[in-house]
N, CA, C and O atoms as a CHARMM CRD file, in Angstrom:
* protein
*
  348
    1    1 UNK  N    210.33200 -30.33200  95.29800 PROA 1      0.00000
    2    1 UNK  CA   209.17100 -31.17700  95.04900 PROA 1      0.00000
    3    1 UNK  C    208.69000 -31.77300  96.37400 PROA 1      0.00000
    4    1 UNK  O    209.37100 -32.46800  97.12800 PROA 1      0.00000
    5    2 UNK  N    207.17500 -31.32800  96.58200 PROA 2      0.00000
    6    2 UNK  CA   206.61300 -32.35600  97.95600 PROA 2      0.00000
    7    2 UNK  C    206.37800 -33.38800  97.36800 PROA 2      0.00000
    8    2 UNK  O    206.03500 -33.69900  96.22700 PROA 2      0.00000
    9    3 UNK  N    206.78500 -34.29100  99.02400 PROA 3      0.00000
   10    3 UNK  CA   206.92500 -35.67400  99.19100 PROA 3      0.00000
   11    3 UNK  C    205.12200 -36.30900  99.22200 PROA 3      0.00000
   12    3 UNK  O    204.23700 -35.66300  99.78400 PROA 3      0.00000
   13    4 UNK  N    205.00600 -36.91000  98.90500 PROA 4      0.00000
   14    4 UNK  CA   203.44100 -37.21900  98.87600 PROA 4      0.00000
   15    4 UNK  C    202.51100 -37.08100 100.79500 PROA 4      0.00000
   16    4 UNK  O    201.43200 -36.52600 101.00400 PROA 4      0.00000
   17    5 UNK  N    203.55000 -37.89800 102.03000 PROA 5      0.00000
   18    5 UNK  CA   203.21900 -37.64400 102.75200 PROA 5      0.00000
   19    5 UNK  C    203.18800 -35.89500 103.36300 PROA 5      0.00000
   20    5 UNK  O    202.29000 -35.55900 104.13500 PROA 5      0.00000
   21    6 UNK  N    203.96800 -35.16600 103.03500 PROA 6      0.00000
   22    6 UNK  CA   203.97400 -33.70700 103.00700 PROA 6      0.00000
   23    6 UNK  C    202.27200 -33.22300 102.48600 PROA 6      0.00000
   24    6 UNK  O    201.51200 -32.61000 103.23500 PROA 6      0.00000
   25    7 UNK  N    201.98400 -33.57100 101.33600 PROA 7      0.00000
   26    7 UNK  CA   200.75700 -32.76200 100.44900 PROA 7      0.00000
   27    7 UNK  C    199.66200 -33.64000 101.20200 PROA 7      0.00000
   28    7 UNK  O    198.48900 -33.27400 101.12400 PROA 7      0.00000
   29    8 UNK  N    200.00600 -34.83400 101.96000 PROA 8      0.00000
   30    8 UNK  CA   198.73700 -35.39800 102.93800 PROA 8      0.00000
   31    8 UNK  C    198.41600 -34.42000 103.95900 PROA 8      0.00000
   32    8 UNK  O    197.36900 -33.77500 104.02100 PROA 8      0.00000
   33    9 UNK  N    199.75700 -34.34100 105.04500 PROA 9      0.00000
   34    9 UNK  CA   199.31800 -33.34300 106.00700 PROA 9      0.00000
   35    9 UNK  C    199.20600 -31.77500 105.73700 PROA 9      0.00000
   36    9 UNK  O    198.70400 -31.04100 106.58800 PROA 9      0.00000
   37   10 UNK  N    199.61800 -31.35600 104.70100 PROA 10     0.00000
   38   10 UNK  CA   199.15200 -29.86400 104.17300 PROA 10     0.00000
   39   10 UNK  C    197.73700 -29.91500 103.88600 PROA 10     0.00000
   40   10 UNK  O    197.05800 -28.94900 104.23600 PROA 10     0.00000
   41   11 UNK  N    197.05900 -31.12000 103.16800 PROA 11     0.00000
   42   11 UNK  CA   195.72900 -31.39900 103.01900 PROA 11     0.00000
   43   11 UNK  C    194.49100 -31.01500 104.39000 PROA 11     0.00000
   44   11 UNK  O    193.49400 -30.34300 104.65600 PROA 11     0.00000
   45   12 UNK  N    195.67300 -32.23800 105.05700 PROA 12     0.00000
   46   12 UNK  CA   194.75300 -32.20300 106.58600 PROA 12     0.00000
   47   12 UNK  C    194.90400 -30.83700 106.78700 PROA 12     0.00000
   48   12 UNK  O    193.88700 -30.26400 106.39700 PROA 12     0.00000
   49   13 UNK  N    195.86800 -29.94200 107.29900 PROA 13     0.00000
   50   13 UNK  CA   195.74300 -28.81300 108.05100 PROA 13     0.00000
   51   13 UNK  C    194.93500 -27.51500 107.20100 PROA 13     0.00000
   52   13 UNK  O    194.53500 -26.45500 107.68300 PROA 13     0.00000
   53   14 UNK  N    194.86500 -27.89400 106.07000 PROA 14     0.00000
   54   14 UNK  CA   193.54200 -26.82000 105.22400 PROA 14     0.00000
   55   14 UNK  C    192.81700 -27.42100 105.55800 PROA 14     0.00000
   56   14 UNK  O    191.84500 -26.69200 105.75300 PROA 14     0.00000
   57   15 UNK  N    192.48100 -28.81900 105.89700 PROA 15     0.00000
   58   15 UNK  CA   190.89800 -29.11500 106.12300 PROA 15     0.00000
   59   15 UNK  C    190.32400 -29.06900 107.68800 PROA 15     0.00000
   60   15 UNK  O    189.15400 -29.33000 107.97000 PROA 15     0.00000
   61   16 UNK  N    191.22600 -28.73700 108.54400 PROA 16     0.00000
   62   16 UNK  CA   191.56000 -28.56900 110.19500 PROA 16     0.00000
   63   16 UNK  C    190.83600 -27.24900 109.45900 PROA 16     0.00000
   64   16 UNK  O    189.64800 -27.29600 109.14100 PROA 16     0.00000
   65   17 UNK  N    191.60300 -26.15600 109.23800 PROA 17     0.00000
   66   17 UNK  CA   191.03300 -24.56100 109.01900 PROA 17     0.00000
   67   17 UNK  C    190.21800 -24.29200 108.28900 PROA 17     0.00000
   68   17 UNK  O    189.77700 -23.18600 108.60300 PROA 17     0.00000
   69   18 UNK  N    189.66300 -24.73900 107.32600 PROA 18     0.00000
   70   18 UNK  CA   188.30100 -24.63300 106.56800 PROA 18     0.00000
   71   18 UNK  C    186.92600 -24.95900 107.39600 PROA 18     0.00000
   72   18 UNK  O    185.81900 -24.42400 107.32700 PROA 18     0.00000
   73   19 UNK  N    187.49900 -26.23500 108.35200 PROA 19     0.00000
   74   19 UNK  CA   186.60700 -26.89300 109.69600 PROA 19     0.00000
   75   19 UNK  C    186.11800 -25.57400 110.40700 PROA 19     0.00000
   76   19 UNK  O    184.97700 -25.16600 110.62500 PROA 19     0.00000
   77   20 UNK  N    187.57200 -24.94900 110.74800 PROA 20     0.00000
   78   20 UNK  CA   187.49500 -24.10300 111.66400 PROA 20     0.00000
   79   20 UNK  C    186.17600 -22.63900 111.61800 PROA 20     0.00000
   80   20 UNK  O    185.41000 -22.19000 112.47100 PROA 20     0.00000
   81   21 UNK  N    186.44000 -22.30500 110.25700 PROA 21     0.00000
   82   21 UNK  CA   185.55300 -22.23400 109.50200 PROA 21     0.00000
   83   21 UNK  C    184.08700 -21.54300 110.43400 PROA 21     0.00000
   84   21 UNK  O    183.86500 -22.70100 110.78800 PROA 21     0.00000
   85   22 UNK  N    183.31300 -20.99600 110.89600 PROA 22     0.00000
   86   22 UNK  CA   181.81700 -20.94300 111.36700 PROA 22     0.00000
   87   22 UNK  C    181.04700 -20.18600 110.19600 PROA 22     0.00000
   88   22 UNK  O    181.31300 -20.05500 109.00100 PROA 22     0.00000
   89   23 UNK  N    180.12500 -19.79400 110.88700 PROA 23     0.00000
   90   23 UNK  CA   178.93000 -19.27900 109.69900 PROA 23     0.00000
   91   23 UNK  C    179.39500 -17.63200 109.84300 PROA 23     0.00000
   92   23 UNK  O    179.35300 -16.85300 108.89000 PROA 23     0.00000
   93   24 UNK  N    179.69400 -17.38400 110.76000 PROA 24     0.00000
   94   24 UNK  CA   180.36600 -15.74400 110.93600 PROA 24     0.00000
   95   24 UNK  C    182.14800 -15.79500 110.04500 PROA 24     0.00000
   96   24 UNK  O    183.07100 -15.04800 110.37000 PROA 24     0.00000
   97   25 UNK  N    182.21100 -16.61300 109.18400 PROA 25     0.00000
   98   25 UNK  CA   183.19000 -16.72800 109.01200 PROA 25     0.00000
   99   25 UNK  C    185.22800 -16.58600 109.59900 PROA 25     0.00000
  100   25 UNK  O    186.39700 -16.54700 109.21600 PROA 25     0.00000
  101   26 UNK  N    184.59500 -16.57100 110.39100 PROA 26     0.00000
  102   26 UNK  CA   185.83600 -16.72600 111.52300 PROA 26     0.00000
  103   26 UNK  C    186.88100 -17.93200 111.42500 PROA 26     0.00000
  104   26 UNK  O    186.61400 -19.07600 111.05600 PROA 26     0.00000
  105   27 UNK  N    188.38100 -17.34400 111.91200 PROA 27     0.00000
  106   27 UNK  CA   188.87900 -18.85800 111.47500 PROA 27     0.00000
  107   27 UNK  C    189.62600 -19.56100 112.78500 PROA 27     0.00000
  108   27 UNK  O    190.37700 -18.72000 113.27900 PROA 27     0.00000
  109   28 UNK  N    189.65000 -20.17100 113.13900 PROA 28     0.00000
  110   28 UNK  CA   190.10400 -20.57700 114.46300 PROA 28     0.00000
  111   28 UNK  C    191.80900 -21.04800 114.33800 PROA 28     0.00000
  112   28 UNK  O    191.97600 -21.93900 113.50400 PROA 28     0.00000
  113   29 UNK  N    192.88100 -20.65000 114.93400 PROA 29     0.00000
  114   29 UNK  CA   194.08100 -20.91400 114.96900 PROA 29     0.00000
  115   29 UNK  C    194.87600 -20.88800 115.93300 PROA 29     0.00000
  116   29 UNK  O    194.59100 -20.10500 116.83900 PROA 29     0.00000
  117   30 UNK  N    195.68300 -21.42600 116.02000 PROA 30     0.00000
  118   30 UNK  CA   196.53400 -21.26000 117.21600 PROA 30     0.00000
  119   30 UNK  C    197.19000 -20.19000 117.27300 PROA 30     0.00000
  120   30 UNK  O    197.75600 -19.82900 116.24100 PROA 30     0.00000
  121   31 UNK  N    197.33000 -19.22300 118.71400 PROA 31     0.00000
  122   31 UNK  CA   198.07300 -17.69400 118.47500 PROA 31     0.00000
  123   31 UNK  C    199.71900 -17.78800 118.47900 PROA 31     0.00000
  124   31 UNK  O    200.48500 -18.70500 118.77800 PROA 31     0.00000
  125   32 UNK  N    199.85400 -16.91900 118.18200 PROA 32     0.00000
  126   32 UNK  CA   201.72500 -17.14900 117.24300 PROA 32     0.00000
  127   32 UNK  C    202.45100 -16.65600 118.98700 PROA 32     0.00000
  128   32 UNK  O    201.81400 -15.87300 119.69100 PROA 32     0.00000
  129   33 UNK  N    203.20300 -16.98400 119.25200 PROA 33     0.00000
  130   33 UNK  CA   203.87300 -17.16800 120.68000 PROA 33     0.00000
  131   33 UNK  C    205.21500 -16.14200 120.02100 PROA 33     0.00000
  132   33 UNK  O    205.82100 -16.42200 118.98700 PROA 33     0.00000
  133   34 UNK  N    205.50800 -14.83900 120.94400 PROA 34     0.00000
  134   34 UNK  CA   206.53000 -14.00800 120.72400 PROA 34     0.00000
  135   34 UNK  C    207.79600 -14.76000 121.50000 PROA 34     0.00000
  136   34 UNK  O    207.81300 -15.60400 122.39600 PROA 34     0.00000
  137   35 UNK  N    208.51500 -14.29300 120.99300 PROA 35     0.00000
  138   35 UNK  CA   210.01700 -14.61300 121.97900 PROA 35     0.00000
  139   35 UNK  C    209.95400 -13.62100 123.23800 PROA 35     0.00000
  140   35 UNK  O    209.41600 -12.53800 123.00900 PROA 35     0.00000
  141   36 UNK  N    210.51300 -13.88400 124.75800 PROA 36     0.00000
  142   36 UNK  CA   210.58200 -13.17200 125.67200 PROA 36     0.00000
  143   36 UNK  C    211.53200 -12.14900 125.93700 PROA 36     0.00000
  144   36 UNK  O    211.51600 -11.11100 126.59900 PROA 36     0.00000
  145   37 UNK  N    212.72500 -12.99800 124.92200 PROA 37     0.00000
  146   37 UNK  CA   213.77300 -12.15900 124.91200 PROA 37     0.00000
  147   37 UNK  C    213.99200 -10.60400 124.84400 PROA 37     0.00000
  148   37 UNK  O    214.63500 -10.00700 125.70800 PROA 37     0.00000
  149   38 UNK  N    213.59900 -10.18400 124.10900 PROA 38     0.00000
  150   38 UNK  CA   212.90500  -8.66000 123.64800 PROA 38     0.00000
  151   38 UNK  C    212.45700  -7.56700 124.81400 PROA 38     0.00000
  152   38 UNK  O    212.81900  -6.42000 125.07600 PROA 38     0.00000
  153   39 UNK  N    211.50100  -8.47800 125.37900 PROA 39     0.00000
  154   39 UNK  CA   210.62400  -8.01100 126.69000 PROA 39     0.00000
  155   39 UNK  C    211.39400  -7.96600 128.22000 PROA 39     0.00000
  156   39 UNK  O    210.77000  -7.37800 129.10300 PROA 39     0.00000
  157   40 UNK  N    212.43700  -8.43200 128.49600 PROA 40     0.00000
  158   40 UNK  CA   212.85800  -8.98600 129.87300 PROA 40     0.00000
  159   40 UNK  C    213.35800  -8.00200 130.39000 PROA 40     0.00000
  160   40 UNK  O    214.22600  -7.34100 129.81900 PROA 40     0.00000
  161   41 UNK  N    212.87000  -7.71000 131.64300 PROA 41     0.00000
  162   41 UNK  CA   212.83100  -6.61000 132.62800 PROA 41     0.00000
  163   41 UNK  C    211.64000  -5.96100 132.39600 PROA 41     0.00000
  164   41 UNK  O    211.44400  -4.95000 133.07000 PROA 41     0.00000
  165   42 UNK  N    210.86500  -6.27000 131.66800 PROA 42     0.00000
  166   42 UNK  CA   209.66300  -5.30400 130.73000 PROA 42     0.00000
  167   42 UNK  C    207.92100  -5.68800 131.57800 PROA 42     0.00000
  168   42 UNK  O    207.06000  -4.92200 132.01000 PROA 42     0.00000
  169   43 UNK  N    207.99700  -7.21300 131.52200 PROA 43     0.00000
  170   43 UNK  CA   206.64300  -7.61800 131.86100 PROA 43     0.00000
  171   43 UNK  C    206.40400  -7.98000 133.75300 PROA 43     0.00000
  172   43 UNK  O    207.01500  -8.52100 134.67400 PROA 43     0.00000
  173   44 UNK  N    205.36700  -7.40800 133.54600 PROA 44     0.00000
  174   44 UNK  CA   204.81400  -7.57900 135.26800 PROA 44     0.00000
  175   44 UNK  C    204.74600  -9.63400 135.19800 PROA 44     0.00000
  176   44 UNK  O    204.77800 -10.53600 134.36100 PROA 44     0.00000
  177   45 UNK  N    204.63300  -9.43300 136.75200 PROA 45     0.00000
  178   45 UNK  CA   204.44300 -10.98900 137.66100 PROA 45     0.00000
  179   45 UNK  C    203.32100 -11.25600 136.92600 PROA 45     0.00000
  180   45 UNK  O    202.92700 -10.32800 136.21900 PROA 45     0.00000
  181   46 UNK  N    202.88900 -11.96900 136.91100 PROA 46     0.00000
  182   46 UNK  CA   201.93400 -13.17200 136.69800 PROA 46     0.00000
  183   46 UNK  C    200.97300 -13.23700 138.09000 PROA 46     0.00000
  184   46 UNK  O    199.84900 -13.69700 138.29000 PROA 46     0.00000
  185   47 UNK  N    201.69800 -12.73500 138.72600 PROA 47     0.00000
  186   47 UNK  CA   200.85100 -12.88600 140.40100 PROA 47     0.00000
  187   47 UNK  C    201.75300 -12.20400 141.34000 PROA 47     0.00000
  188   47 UNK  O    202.97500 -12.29900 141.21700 PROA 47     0.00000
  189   48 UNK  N    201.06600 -11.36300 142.49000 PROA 48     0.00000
  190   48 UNK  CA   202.20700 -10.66800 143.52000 PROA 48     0.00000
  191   48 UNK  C    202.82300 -11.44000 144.46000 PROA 48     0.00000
  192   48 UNK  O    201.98900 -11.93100 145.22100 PROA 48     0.00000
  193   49 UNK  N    203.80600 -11.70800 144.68200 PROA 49     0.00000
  194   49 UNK  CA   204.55900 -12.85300 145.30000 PROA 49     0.00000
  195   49 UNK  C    206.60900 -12.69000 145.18700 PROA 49     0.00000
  196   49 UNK  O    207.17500 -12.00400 144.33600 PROA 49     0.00000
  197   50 UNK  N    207.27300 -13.44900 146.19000 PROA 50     0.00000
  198   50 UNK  CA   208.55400 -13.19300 145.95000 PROA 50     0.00000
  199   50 UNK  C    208.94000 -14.37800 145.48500 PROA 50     0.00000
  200   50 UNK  O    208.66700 -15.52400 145.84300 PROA 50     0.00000
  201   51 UNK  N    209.95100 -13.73400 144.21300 PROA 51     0.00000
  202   51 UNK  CA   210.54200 -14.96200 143.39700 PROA 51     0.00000
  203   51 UNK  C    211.16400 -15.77200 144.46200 PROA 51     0.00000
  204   51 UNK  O    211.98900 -15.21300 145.18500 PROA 51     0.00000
  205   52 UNK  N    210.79900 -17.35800 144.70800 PROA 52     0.00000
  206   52 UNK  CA   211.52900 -18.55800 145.50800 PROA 52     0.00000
  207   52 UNK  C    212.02800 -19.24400 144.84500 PROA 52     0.00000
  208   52 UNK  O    212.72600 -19.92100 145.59900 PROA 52     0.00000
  209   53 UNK  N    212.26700 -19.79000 143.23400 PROA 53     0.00000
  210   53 UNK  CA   213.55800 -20.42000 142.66700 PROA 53     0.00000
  211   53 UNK  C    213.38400 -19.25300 141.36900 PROA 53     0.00000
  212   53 UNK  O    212.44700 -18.69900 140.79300 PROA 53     0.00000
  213   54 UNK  N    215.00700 -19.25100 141.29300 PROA 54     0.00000
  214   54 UNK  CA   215.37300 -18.77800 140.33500 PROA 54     0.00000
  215   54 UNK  C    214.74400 -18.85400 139.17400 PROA 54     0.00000
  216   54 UNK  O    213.60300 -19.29600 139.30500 PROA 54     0.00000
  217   55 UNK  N    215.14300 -18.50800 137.73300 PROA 55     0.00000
  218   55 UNK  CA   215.92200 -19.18000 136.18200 PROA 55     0.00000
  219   55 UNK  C    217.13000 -18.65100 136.55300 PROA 55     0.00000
  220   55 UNK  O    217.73900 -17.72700 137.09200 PROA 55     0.00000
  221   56 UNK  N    217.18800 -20.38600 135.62600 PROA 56     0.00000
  222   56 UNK  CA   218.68800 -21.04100 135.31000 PROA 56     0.00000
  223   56 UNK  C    218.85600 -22.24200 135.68900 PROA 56     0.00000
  224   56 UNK  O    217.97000 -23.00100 136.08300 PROA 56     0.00000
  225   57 UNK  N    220.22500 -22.51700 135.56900 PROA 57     0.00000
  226   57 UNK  CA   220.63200 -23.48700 136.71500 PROA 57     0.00000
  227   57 UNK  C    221.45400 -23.01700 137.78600 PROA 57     0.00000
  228   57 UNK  O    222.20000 -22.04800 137.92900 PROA 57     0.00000
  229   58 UNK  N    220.97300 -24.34600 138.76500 PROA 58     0.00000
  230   58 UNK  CA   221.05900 -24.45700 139.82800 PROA 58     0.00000
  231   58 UNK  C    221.96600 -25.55100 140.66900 PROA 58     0.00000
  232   58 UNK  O    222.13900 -26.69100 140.23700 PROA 58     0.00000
  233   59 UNK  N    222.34000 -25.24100 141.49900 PROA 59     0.00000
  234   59 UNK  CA   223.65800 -26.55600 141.92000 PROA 59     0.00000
  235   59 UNK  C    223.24300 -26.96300 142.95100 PROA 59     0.00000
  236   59 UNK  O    223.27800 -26.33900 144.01100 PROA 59     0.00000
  237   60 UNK  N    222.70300 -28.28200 142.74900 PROA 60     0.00000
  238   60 UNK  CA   222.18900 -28.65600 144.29300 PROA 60     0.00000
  239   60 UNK  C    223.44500 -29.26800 145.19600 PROA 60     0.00000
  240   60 UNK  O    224.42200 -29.83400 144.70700 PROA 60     0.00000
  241   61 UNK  N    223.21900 -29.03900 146.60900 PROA 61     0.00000
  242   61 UNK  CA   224.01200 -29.53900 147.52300 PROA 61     0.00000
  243   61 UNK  C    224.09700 -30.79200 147.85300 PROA 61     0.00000
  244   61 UNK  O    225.20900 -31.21500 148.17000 PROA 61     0.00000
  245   62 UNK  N    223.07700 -31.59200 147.86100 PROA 62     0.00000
  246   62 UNK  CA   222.36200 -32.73000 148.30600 PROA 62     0.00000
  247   62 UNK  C    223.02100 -33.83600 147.36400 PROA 62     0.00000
  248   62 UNK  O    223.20000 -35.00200 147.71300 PROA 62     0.00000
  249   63 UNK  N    223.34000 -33.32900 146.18000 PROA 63     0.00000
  250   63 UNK  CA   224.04900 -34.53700 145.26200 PROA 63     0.00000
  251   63 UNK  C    225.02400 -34.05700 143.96800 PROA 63     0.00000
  252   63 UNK  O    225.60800 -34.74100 143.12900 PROA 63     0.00000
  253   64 UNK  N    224.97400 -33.01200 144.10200 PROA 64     0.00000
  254   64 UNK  CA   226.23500 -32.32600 143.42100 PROA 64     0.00000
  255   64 UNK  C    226.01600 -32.28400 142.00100 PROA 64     0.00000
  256   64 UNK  O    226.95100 -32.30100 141.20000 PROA 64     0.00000
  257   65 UNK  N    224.85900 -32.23300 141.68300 PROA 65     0.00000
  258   65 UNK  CA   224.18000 -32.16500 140.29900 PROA 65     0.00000
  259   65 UNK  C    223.76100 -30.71000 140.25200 PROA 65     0.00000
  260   65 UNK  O    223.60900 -29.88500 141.15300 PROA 65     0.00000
  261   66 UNK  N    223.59700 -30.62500 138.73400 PROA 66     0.00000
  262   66 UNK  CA   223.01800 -29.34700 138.35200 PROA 66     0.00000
  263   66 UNK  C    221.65600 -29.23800 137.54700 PROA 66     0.00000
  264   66 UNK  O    221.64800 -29.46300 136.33700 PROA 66     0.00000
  265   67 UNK  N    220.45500 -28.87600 138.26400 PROA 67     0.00000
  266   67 UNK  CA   219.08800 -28.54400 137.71900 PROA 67     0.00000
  267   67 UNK  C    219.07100 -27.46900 136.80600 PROA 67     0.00000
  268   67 UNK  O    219.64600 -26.39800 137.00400 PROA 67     0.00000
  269   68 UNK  N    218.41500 -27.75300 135.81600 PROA 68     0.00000
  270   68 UNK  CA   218.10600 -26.36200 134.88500 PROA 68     0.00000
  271   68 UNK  C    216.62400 -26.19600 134.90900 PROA 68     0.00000
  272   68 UNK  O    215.68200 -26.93100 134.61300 PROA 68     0.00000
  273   69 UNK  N    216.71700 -25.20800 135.27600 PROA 69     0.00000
  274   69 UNK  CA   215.26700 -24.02500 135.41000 PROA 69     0.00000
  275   69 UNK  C    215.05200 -23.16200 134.43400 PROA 69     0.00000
  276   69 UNK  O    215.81000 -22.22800 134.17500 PROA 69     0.00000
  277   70 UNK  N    213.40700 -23.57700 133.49400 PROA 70     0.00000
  278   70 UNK  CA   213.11700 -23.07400 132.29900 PROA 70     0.00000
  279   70 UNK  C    212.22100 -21.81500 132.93500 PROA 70     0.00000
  280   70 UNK  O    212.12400 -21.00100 132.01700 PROA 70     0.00000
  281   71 UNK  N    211.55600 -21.33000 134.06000 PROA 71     0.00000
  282   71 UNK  CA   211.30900 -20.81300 134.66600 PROA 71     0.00000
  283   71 UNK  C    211.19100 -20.09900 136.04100 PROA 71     0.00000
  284   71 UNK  O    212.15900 -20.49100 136.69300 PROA 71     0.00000
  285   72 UNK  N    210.41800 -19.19100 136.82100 PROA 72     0.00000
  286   72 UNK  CA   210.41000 -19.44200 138.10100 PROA 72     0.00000
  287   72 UNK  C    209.49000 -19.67900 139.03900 PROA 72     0.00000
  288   72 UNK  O    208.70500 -20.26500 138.29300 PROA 72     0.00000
  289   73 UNK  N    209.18800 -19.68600 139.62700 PROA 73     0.00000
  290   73 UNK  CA   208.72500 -20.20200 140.98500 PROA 73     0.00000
  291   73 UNK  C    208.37900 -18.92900 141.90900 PROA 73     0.00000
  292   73 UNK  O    209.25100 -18.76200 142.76200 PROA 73     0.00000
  293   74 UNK  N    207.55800 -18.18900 141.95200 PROA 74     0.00000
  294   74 UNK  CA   206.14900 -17.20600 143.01900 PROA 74     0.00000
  295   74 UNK  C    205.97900 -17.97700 143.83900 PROA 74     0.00000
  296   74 UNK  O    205.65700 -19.15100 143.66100 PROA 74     0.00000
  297   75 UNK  N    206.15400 -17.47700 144.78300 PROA 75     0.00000
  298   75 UNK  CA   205.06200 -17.69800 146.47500 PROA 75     0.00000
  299   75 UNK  C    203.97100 -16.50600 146.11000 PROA 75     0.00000
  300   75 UNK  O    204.24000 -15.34400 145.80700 PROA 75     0.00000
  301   76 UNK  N    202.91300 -17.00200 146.20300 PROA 76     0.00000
  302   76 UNK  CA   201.56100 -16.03100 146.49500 PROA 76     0.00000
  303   76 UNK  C    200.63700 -16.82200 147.32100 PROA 76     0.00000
  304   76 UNK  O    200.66000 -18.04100 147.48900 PROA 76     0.00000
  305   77 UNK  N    199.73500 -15.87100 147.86600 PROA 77     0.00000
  306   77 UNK  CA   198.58200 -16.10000 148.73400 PROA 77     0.00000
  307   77 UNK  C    197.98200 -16.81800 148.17600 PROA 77     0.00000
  308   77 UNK  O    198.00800 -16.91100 146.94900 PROA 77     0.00000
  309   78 UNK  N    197.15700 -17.63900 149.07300 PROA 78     0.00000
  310   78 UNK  CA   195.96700 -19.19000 148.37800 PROA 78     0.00000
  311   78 UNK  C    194.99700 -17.95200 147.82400 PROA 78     0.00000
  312   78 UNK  O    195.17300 -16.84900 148.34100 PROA 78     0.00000
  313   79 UNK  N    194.14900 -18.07200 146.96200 PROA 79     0.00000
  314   79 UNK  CA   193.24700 -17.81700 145.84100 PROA 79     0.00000
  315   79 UNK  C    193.44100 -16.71300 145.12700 PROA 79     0.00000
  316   79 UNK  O    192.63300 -16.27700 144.30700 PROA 79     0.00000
  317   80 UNK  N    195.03200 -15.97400 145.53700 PROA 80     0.00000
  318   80 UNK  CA   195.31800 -14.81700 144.37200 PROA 80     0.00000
  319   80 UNK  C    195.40900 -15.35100 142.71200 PROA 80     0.00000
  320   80 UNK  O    196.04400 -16.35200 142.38200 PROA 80     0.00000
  321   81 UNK  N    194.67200 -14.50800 141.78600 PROA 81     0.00000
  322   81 UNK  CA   194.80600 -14.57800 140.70800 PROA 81     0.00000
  323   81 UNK  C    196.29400 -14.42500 140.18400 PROA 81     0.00000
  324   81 UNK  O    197.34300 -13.89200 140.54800 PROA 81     0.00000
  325   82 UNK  N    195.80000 -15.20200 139.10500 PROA 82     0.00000
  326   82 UNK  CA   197.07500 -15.67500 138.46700 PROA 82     0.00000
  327   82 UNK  C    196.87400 -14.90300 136.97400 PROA 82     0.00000
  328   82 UNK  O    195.80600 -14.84900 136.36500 PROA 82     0.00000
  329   83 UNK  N    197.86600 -14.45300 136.63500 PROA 83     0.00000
  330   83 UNK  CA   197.67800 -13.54300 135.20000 PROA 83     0.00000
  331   83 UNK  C    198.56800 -13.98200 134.09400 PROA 83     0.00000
  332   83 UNK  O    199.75300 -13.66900 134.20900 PROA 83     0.00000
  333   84 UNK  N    198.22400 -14.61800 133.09600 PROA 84     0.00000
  334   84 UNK  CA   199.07700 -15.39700 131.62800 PROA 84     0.00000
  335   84 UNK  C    199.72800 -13.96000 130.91900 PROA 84     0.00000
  336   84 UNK  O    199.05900 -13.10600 130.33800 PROA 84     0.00000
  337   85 UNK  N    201.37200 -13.93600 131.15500 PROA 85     0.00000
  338   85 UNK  CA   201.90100 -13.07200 130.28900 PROA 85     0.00000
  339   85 UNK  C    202.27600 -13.29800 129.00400 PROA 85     0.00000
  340   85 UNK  O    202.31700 -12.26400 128.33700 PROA 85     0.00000
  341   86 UNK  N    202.58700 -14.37200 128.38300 PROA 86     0.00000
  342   86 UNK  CA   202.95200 -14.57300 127.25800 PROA 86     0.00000
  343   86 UNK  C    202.07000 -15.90100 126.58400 PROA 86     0.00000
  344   86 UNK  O    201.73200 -16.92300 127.18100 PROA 86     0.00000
  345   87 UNK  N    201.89200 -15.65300 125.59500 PROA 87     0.00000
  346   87 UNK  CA   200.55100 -16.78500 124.78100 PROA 87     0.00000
  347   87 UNK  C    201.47700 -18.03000 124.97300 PROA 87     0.00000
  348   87 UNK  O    201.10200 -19.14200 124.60100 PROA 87     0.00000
């Protein structure tokens, strides 16, 4: 059984997409984001450049802590395009 605040925001988000709605009937949504996992070793750079920090973590020297890196870090040339691999 939904909770009353549940059938509020299910309300709102049909009325977000009905909004969305145009006269060409089109519906506007957010695109569904794949996992990378699947893909790795698979997808080109984002930009031509040499990887300068890793993924992962990392052990800094300076204070004996450990950074975690959700990504990495390209060196590229000032105004090279930049290319979005994953939504």
């Amino acid at each position: 059984m939904l909770l009353a605040g549940e059938l509020v925001a299910a309300r709102e988000r049909l009325d977000a997409t009905l909004e969305g709605l145009g006269n060409d009937g089109a519906v506007t949504a957010a695109p569904v984001a794949l996992p990378l996992g699947p893909f790795r070793g698979q997808l080109q750079a984002p930009v031509p450049g040499e990887v300068t920090v890793a993924f992962g973590s990392e052990q800094t020297s300076e204070f004996g802590t450990s950074i975690a890196r959700a990504g990495i870090e390209l060196a590229a040339m000032p105004g090279e395009s930049v290319y979005a691999i994953h939504g």
